[in-house]
Structures are given as structure tokens and as C-alpha cells.
C-alpha positions in Angstrom: 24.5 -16.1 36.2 24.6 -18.3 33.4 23.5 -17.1 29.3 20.4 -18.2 28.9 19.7 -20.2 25.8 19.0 -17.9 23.2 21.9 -15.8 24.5 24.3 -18.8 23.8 23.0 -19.7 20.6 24.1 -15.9 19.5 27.5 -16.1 20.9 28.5 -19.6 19.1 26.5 -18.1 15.9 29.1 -15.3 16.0 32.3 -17.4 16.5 31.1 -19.8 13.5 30.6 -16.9 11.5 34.2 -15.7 12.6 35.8 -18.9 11.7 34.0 -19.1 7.9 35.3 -15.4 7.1 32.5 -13.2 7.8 34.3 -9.6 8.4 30.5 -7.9 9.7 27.9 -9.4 11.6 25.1 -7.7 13.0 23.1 -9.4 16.3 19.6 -8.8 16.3 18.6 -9.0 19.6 14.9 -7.3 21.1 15.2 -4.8 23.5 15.8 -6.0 27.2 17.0 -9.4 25.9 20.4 -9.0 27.5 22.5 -7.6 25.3 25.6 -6.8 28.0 25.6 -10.5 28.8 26.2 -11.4 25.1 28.8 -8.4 24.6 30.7 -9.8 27.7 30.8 -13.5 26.5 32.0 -12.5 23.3 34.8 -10.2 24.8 35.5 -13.3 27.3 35.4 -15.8 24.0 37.4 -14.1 21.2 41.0 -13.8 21.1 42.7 -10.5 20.1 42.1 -7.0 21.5 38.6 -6.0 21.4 37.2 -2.3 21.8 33.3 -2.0 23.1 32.0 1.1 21.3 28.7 2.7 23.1 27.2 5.9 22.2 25.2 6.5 25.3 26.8 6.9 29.2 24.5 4.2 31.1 25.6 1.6 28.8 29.1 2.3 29.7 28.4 1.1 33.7 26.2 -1.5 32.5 28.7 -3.6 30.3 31.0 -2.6 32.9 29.2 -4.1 35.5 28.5 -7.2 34.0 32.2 -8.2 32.7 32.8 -7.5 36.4 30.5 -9.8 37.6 32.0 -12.3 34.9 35.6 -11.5 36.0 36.6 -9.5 32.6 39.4 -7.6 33.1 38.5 -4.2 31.0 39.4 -0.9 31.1 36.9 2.4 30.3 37.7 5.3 28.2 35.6 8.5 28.7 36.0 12.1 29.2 35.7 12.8 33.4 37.1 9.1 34.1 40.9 9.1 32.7 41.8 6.6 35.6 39.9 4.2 34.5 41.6 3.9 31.2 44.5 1.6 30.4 45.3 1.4 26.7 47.5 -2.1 27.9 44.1 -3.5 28.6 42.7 -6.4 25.9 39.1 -5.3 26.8 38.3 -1.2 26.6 34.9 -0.2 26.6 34.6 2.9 24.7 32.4 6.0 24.4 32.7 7.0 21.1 32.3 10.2 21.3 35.5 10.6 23.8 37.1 8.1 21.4 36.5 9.6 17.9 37.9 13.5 19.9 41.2 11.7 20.9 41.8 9.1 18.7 44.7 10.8 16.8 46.9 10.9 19.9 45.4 7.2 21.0 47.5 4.1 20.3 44.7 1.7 20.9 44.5 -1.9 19.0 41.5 -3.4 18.2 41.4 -7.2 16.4 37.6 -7.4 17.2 35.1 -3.5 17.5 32.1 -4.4 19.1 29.4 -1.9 19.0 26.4 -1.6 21.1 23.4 0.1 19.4 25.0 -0.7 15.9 21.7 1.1 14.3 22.4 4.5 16.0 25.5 5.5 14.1 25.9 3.3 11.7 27.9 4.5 8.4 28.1 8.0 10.2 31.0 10.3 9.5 31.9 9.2 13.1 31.5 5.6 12.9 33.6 5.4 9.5 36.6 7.5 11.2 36.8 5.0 14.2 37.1 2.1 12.3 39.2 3.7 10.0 41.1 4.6 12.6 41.2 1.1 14.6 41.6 -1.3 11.5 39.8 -4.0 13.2 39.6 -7.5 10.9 36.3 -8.3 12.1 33.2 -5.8 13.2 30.4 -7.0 15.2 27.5 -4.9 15.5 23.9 -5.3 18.1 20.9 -4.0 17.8 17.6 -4.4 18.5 16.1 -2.8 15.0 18.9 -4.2 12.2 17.5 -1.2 10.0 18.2 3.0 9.0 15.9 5.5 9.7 13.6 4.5 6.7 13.1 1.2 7.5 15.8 -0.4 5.3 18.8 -3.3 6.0 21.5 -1.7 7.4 24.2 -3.6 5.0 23.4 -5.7 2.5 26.7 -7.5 3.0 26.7 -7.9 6.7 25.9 -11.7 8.2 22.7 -11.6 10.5 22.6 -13.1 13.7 19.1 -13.5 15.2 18.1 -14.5 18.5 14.6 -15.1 19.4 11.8 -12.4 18.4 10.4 -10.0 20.3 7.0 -12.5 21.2 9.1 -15.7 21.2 10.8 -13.8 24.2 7.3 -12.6 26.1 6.0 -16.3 25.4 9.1 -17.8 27.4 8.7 -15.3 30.2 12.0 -13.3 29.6 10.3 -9.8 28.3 7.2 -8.0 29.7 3.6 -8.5 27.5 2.4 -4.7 26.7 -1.4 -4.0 26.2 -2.0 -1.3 23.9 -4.4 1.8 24.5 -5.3 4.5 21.9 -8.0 7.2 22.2 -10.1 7.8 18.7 -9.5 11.3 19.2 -5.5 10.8 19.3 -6.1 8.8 16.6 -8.1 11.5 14.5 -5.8 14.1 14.4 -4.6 15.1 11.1 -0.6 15.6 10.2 -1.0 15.8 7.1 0.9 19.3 7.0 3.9 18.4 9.2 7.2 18.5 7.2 9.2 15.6 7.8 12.9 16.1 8.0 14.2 12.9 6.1 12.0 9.8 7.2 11.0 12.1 11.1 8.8 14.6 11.4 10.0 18.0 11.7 9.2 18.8 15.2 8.8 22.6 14.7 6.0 22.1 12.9 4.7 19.1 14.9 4.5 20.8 18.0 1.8 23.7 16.4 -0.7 20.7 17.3 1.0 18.6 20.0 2.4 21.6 22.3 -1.1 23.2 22.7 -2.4 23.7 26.1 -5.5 21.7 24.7 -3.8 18.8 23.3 -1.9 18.3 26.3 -5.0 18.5 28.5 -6.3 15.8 26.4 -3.7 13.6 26.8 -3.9 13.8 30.6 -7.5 13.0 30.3 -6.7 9.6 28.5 -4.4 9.0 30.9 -6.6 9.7 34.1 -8.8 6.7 32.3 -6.0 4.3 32.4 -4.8 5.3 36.1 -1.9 7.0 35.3 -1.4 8.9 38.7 -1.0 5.5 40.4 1.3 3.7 38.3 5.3 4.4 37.4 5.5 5.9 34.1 7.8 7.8 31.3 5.9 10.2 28.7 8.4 10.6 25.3 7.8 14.5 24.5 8.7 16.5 20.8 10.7 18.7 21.9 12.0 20.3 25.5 9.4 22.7 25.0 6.6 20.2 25.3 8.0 17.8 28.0 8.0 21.1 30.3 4.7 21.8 29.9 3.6 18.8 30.1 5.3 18.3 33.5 3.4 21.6 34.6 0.3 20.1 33.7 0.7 17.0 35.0 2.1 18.3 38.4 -1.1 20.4 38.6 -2.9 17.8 38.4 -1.8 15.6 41.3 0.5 13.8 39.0 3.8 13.0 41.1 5.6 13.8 37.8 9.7 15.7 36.8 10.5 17.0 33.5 14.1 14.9 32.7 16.3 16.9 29.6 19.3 18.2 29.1 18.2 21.6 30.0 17.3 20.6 33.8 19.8 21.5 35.9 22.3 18.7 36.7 22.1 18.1 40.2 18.3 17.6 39.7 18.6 15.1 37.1 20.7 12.8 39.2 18.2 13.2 42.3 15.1 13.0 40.3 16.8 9.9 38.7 17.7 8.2 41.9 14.2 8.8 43.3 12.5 7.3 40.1 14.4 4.2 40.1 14.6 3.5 43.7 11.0 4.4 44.7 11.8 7.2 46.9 12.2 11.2 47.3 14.3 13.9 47.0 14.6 16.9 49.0 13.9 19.7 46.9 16.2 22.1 49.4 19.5 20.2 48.2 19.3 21.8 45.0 20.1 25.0 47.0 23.0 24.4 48.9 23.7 27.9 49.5 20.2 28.4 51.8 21.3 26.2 54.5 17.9 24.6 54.1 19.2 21.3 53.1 18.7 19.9 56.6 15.6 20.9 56.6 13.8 17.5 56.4 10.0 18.3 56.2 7.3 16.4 54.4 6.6 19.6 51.8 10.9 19.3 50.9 10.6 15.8 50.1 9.5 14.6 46.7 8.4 11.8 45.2 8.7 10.5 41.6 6.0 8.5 39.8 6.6 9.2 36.3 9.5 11.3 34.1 8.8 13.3 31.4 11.4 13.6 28.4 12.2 14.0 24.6 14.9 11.1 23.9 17.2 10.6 27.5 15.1 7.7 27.9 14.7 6.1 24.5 17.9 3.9 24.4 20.3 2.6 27.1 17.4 3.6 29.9 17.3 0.6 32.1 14.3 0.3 34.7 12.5 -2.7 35.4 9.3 -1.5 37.2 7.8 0.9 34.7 4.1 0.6 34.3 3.4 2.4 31.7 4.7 4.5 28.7 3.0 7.3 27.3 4.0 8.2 23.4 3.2 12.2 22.8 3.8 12.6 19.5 3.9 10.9 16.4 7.3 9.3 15.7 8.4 8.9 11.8 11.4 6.4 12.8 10.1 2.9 12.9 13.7 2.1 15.4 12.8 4.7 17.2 9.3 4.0 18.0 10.5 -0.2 18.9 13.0 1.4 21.5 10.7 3.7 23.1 7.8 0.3 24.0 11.1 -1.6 25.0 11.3 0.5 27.6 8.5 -1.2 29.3 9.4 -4.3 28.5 11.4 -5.5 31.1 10.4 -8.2 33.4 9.5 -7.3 37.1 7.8 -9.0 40.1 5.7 -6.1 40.5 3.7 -6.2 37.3 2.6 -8.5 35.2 2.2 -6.5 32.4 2.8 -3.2 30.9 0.9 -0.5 29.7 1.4 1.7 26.0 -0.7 5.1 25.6 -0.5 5.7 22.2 -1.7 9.5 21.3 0.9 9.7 18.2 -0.7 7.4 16.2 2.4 4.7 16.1 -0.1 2.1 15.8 -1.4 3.0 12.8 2.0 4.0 11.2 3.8 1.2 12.6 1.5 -1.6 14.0 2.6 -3.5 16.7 6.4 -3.2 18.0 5.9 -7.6 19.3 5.5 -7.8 14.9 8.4 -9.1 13.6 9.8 -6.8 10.8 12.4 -7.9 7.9 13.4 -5.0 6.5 14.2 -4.9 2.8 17.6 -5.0 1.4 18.8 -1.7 -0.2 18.0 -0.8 -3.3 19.2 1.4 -6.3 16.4 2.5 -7.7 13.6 4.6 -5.7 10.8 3.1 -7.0 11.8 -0.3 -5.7 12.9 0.8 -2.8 9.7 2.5 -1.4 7.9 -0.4 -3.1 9.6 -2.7 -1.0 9.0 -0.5 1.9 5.8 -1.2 1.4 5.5 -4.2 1.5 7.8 -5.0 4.7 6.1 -2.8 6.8 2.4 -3.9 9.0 0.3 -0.8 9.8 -3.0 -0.3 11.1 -4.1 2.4 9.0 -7.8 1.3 9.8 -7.5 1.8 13.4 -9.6 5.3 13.6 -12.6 4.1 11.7 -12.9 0.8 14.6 -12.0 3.0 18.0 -15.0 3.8 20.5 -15.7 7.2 20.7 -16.7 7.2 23.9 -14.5 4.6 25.9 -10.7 3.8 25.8 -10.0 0.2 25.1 -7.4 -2.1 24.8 -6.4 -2.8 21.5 -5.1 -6.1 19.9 -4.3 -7.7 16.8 -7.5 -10.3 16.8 -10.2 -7.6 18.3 -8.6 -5.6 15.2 -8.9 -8.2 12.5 -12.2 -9.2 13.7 -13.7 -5.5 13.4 -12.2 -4.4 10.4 -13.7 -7.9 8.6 -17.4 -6.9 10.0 -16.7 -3.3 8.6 -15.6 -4.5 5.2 -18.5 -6.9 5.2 -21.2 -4.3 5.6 -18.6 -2.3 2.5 -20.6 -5.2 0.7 -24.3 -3.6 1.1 -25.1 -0.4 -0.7 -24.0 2.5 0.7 -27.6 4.1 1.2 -28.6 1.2 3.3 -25.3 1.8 5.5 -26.2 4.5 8.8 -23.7 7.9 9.1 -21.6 5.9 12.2 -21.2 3.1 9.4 -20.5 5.5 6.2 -18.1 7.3 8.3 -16.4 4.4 9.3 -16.7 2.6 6.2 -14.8 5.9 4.3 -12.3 5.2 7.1 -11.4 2.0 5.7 -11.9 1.9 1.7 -9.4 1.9 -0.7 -11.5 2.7 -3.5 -11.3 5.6 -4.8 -15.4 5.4 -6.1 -16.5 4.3 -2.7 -14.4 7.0 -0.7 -16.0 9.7 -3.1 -19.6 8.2 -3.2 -19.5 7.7 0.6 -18.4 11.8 0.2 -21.1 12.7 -1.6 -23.7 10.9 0.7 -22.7 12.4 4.0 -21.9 15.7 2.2 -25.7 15.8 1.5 -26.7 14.2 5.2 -25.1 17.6 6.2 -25.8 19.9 3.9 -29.1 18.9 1.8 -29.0 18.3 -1.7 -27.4 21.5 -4.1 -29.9 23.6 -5.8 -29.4 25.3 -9.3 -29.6 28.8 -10.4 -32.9 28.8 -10.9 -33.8 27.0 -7.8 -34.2 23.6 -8.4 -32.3 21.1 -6.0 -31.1 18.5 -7.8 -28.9 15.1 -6.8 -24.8 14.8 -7.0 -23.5 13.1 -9.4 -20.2 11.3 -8.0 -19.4 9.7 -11.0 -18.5 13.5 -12.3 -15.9 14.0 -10.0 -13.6 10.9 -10.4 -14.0 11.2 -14.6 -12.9 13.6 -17.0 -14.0 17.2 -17.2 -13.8 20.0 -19.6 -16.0 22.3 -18.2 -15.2 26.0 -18.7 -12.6 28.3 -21.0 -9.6 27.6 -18.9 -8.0 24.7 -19.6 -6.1 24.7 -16.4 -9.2 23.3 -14.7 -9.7 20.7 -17.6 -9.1 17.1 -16.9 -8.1 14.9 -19.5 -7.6 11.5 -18.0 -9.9 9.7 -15.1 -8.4 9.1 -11.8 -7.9 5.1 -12.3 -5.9 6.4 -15.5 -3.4 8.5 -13.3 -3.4 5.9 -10.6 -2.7 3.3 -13.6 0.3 5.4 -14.8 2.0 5.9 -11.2 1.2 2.6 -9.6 3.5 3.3 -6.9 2.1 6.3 -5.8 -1.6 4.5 -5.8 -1.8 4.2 -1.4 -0.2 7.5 -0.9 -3.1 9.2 -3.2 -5.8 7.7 -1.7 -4.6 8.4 1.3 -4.6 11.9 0.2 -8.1 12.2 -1.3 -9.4 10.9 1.7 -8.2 13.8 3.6 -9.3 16.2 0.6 -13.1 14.8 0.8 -13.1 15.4 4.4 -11.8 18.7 4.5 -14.5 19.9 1.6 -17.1 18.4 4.2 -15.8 19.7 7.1 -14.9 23.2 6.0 -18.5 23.2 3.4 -16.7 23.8 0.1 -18.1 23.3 -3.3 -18.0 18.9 -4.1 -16.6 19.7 -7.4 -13.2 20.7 -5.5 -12.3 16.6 -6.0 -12.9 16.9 -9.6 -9.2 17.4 -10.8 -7.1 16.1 -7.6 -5.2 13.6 -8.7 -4.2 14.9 -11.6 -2.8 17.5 -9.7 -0.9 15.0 -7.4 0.2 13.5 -10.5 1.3 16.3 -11.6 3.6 17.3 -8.7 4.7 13.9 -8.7 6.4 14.4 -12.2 7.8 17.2 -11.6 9.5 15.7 -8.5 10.9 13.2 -11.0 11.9 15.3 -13.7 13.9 17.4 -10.7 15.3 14.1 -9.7 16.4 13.4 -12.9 17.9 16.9 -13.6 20.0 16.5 -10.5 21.0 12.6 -11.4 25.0 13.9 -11.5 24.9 15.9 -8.4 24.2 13.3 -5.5 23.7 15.3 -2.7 21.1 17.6 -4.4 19.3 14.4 -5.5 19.3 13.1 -1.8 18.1 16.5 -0.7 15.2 15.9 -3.3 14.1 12.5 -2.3 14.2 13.6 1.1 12.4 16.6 0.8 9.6 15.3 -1.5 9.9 11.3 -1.2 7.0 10.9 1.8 5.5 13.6 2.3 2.5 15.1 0.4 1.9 18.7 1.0 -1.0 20.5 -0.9 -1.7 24.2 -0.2 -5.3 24.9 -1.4 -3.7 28.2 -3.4 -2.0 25.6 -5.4 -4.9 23.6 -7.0 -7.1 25.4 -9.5 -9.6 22.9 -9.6 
């Protein structure tokens, strides 16, 4: 079979690249466009002895496969298969986890290190010992997401290669078009108190809310609407934990449906696997050899598979063509992470016309669509710059919540969305007492105002609760105005504030989205849980307070690089506010 077009074009991109000096190029190529084919052109093109690095075993027999089918002589280096290795060869595909335990006592020549899933590894303590180790003169990397795990370029020096985008690719028939599904209730939750461990959310934590008998029972329900049972699907789990309860759920509920980890027993995994690719069953009884019951071919023994549940198996190198459906568990803090997991049902199929994404980890809203083209920023110095331009390069959705039916699960796009959130911030245009509770809720959904957000506060606060009465019994009106200004009520000066909240936002411009963000979450906790109004008075000074002292710790550790890292990592994303903490 010939390169298709776009496949070409990256090949003779490459070799130009080659030939004017470049020493790293990264392809950027979507997920399913055929990666192996461009791999195995370039090995067939480029003189000199070239090494295929992979990190994950199914893309070892796929490359394989296809510079078989292109008559590429190669030769395969990983642990259980030492006869197919030939150091002699030109062409060794590699795993580099075999090759980075033996490379020491390897004599292996490399001109040219290809390496699949560039992203994964990139500037690891692994990755820099191979090519230490190697010496190649030139180093081409692919990769569908050209970015680390907080959204930023991988090098700054390295020569991008692009083939088409992920929609150029769906418009021209060679990728799968995915409709997107999200629940408001998914889409409610609040994790705002998961830790994040770097830019991903620490999943210790994250399972307190998404490993719940509840939660998971939910998330069966949304998938009952969207005929789950009856189509081929993969769920993407937290943790082992929650993929085998899930699975227990799911098979309880007529779901034809296999946990897949690395704690299932490996016989099962390969029958499981070969029944979910291939559309058949496995007999149960072969997993017990030893019981003589593996002849004993019943219609009870024999099981079929409909959908696999896992944590990350089947997140990158996971190749099946037919899948319906993908169901996202949990939020996901990697923006890679999340485009790999929806190109898993992007792949083209007679069966289907279209996929199918359940999102009940809010990826939408953190991440928009994966068919959006992202450009992530170069890398930058300073932190400020950096997470500004983070900012800017992402698309998110962050409205999605306040324009999801309660009642129904639809299909969500990027014109139904523009088109609702427009009416919504239309209506922002009225005054707020003319707006209904559906309309003020959503409304406080969507503002970025600080005023609005705490006016729109105040109003449902006393929908809920009447208006406040004094001491000596006289109700009397909320003043919301109070609670965004200055304040020196009482002795302690702790509770006194001495600037407004535009003041602080004015002095920590950067810190402006995250805020809001966060007093939105404050105002609807005080309504939720019925505390006293004047609890916002005061809550952005403390943010801005805990911000500086984030900085001045920064600063303090500006010699010592790792602690630095281990501060910016700790406190860089996440804002984490135990009620104890705030006097106000």
C-alpha cells in the first residue's frame, strides 16, 4: 500500500530538513494517522544505521509488521525475543527499556534514532542515556502531542514537521468524527481539593470522589442513556482500584465488560484481548488448566467481550479499529494524555460511522475539544510568562456546566456551545433581579466579574434563605458592595482588609482567572453549606496572600533548583484553602 499524501509530504519534509543541517526534528502527526508507515519509509529512505526506539510492546509488532509488508530487512531487540535480534542488522527496532538495561554490553550503531512516542520520555534520565549511549548525528522524534506534561514545546530548538491536523484528517475521510457527550452532573462535581502531583492529579485523592459505589453507579447510568451495553467500548479508570469495580458494576449490570491491568492474571489478558479485538469469546475454564474443564465447551464457559476497562494499557500504542465508544472516568490533568485517550476511537472502520466520547472527568471543560488544534508555547524562563502563555494557548470550555440540560444527555459541539453561551451572556446584560434562579445560576456559571459573581451570591443566598435580620429583629437587605471593598470591622486586625478585591487582582494580574475561579467556588459553598455572606469579605486578600508567600519561598530557594521545582510544582496550579486557614 502506498503513503498517502500527507504521509509523503512528512517523509520528504524530514529528508530536506536532514540535508540543511537540522540535528532534531519532531513529526507531528494525529493519532491513527499512520505513524508506522512514515517510520518505515524513513528507515527504507535514509542511509546509515537506524535504531526504532518504542516504549510500549504493541508498537514493536506493528512497525514490524509494516517494514515487513514493505520488504525492510530489520531486526528486534527485547527481553523474551533474543532470536530476533541481529546487531549486523541496518534497521533494529528497539524497546527501550530492554535497550537502556543492556546497552553497556551492546555494540549497536545508530547514524539516524527514530523514536515513536517522542513525547513519552522525552529528556528522561532514560532517553538522555540512550542517546548518549548511541551518538546518533541526527534524532527524529513522532508524536501526536509535540508538548510535556504542562502543555509546553517539547524543545525549543527542534525543527517541526506537521502533517495535516487532526480535522483536516476526519474532513478527508482518513480519521473517525467523535460526538461528544457530557452529563451536567459529571460536569458539577467539584475538585477543587484534589492534589495534583506536577501538572496530574494525584489519584489517591481523586479516587475519594471517583471510586465511590455512587459515582460509579452514575456513570453507568449515563452510559445506559447512550446505549452502552450494545456498542464496543474502553472506559479509562484512576487507578486499578477503580477499573475493578467498575468492571463489577458493569458486569452486574448486563454489561459484557473485563477489567484489563497489570494485576489480571496474564493468561486472561491475552484471551480477554483476543476476544475484544476479534469479536468473539473466551472460555473462562482455560484459565484453569489443572480442572480438566477446558474441554468443556458450554454456553455459561464461553465469554464474550464488549467493552475493557483499564487505567493506561490502552492509552497509547492500543490499536482497534471498531471501538464505539470511549468512556473517560476521571478527570485527566495531562492535556497529551487526554488527546491519546479520544484517539483511541478515532480510527476508521466500516462498521461505524462515527464514534462516541462519555466525558464524566470534565476534559471538556479543562481541555476543549481534542479535533482543536493546539500550538503550544515555547519554553520560557520565567514563571510568570510561562503560565501566561499557557494561558493563552490552551481552548477550554469552562462554561460548559452553566449550558448542560439537567434533565437529558446531549451531544455537545463547538457551535450549539458558542451559540448558548452568547444567549447566556446576553441576558448578563439585563439586571440581575429581572433574571429567574435557572438563569442567575447559570449566569454565576459563566461571569468573570467578580461584582456580578458576588451580587448574583447575594441574590440566590436570599431566594434561599430570606433576607438577614439584626439583633434587635429587624430584617434588613445585603449589601454586596460590602463584601468585595475594604473592611475594618472589629479589634483584630487580622480580619481587616485594607485593599478592594480589583486592587489585589490589579497587583497579581496573572493570578486574576485562577481567583475568580476560586471565589466562585467560595460563594457557592457559603450558599450551599448556609454560612454567614460576610465569609467573602477578605478572600482574596487571603489568596493574595498565600500567593506571596509562594513567591517569596520561590525566591528563597532561587540557588537550590530542585527545591524550587518542588515549589512550583507543589503550589504552581493548584489552589487549596482549608476553611481553618481563613480568619475572615
Amino acid at each position: 500500500m502506498g503513503l498517502r499524501p500527507y504521509q509523503l509530504e512528512a517523509v520528504e519534509n524530514v529528508e530536506s530538513n536532514i540535508m540543511f543541517g537540522e540535528q532534531e526534528i519532531i513529526i507531528e502527526a494525529p493519532t491513527s494517522a499512520g505513524k508506522s508507515h512514515i517510520v518505515a519509509e524513513l528507515a527504507k529512505r535514509l542511509e546509515g544505521h537506524i535504531v526504532i526506539l518504542v516504549s510500549f510492546t504493541p508498537l514493536i509488532n506493528q512497525l514490524s509488521e509494516t517494514l515487513s509488508d514493505m520488504d525492510i530487512d530489520h531486526s528486534i531487540l527485547k527481553a523474551g525475543r533474543e532470536s530476533e535480534f541481529d546487531s549486523s542488522k541496518r534497521i533494529n527496532i528497539c524497546m527501550a527499556q530492554t535497550y537502556y538495561a543492556r546497552m553497556d554490553k551492546m555494540q549497536l550503531k545508530a547514524d539516524i534514532l527514530i523514536a515513536d512516542e517522542y513525547h513519552v520520555n522525552y529528556n528522561s534520565k532514560r532517553s538522555k542515556a540512550i542517546q548518549n549511549n548511541l551518538q546518533p548525528s541526527n534524532i527524529i522524534g513522532l508524536t501526536a502531542t509535540p508538548w510535556d506534561a504542562d502543555g509546553v514545546k517539547l524543545s525549543n530548538k527542534a525543527e517541526i514537521v506537521s502533517t495535516q491536523t487532526v480535522q483536516e484528517l476526519e474532513d478527508a475521510g482518513f480519521l473517525c468524527p467523535i460526538d461528544y457527550y457530557v452529563p451536567k452532573w459529571a460536569a458539577a462535581i467539584d475538585y477543587s481539593a484534589v492534589k495534583k502531583n506536577g501538572s496530574e492529579y494525584n489519584m489517591t485523592d481523586l479516587d475519594k470522589i471517583v471510586n465511590t459505589e455512587g459515582h460509579l453507579n452514575k456513570c453507568i447510568e449515563s452510559m445506559d442513556q447512550l446505549d452502552a451495553k450494545n456498542k464496543k467500548f474502553l472506559c479509562f479508570c484512576s487507578t486499578i482500584e477503580q477499573c475493578d469495580n467498575m468492571a463489577k458494576l458493569l458486569r452486574a449490570r448486563g454489561y459484557m465488560a473485563e477489567a484489563y491491568h497489570s494485576k489480571v492474571n496474564k493468561k486472561k489478558q491475552e484471551l480477554v484481548m483476543d476476544a475484544f479485538k476479534n469479536n468473539t469469546t473466551y472460555n473462562k475454564n482455560a484459565l484453569d488448566t489443572s480442572s480438566g474443564s477446558l474441554f468443556e465447551d458450554n454456553e455459561d464457559n464461553n465469554i464474550a467481550v464488549k467493552g475493557l476497562i483499564s487505567v493506561s494499557k490502552l492509552s497509547i500504542g492500543f490499536s482497534v479499529q471498531d471501538i464505539q465508544l470511549g468512556v473517560i472516568l476521571r478527570p485527566i490533568g495531562v492535556l497529551s494524555l487526554y488527546h491519546q485517550v479520544v484517539g483511541r476511537m478515532k480510527r476508521i472502520h466500516p462498521s461505524k460511522k462515527f464514534a462516541e466520547v462519555l466525558d464524566l472527568g470534565q476534559c471538556l471543560q479543562n481541555h476543549g475539544f481534542a479535533e482543536t488544534k493546539y500550538n503550544p508555547p515555547a519554553s520560557y524562563s520565567d514563571r510568570k510568562d510561562q503560565v501566561e502563555a499557557l494561558l493563552q494557548a490552551k481552548t477550554v470550555l469552562e462554561d460548559l456546566p452553566a449550558l448542560l440540560d439537567n434533565k437529558k444527555l446531549e451531544k455537545i459541539t463547538i457551535e450549539e456551545y458558542d451559540k448558548r453561551l452568547q444567549l447566556l451572556k446576553k441576558k448578563l446584560e439585563v439586571s440581575l433581579e429581572e433574571m429567574t434562579v435557572k438563569e442567575l445560576a447559570a449566569a454565576f456559571e459563566v461571569s468573570r466579574d467578580h461584582k456580578q459573581i458576588i451580587s448574583i451570591a447575594t441574590i440566590i443566598y436570599t431566594i434561599k434563605y430570606g433576607n438577614p435580620v439584626s439583633k434587635k429583629g429587624n430584617p434588613y437587605k445585603y449589601r454586596p458592595e460590602n463584601f468585595w471593598g475594604t473592611s475594618t470591622f472589629g479589634d483584630n486586625t487580622d480580619f481587616h482588609v485594607h485593599h478592594t478585591m480589583e486592587e489585589y487582582f490589579n497587583m497579581y494580574p496573572d493570578q486574576k482567572s485562577k481567583w475568580i475561579k476560586a471565589l466562585r467556588t467560595r460563594c457557592r459553598n457559603i450558599i450551599k453549606e448556609k454560612k454567614q455572606l460576610f465569609a467573602i469579605t477578605g478572600f482574596i486578600k487571603f489568596m493574595a496572600e498565600e500567593h506571596q508567600k509562594d513567591l517569596d519561598l520561590e525566591n528563597m530557594a532561587s540557588d537550590d533548583v530542585n527545591t524550587a521545582k518542588y515549589i512550583i510544582e507543589s503550589n504552581g496550579n493548584q489552589i487549596e484553602v482549608s476553611e481553618e486557614d481563613i480568619p475572615f
